[in-house]
N, C-alpha and C positions, 0 to 999 in steps of 0.2 A: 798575094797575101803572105807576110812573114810567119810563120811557126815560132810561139814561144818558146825557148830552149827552154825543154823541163831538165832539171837539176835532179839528178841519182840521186835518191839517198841512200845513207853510207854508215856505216855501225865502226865505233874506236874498237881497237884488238883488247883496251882498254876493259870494254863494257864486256868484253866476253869471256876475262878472265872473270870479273864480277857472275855472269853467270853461273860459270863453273863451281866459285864456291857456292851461291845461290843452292845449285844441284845438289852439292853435297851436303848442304844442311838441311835437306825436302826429309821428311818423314819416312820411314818404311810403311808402305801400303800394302803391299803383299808380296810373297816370293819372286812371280814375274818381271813385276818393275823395281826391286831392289836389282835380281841380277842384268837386267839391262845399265839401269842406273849407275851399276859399279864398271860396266863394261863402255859406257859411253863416255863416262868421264876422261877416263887414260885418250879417248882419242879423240878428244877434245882441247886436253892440255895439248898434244903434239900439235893440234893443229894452228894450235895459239902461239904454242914456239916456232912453227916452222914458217908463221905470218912476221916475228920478230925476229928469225934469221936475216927473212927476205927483208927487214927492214920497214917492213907496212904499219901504220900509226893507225889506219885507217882501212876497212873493204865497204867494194860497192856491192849494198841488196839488188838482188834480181827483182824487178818487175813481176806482178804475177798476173797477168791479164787472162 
């Protein structure tokens, strides 16, 4: 019996810049989630730049079984 090769899906570095700003336009809810929110952003952009240092157009999602 052959196994269908399932196909990764895969998110553009693209759509996670889109996120980022997304983020930053989200309302302030309360103290807690503005200071996360201000904090999670900076290391989100690096992680987007350091996905276009390395050259990636593209990453593969983890599975979550």
């Amino acid at each position: 019996m052959i196994e269908e090769k399932q196909r990764k899906k895969r998110i553009r570095v693209e759509k996670l810049d889109e996120w980022i700003e997304i983020l930053k336009s989200t309302e302030r809810v309360d103290h807690d989630s503005e200071y996360f929110k201000r904090n999670a952003i900076p290391y989100l952009e690096q992680y987007v730049d350091s996905l276009k240092e390395a050259g990636r157009k593209t990453v593969v999602l983890e599975d979550k079984k």
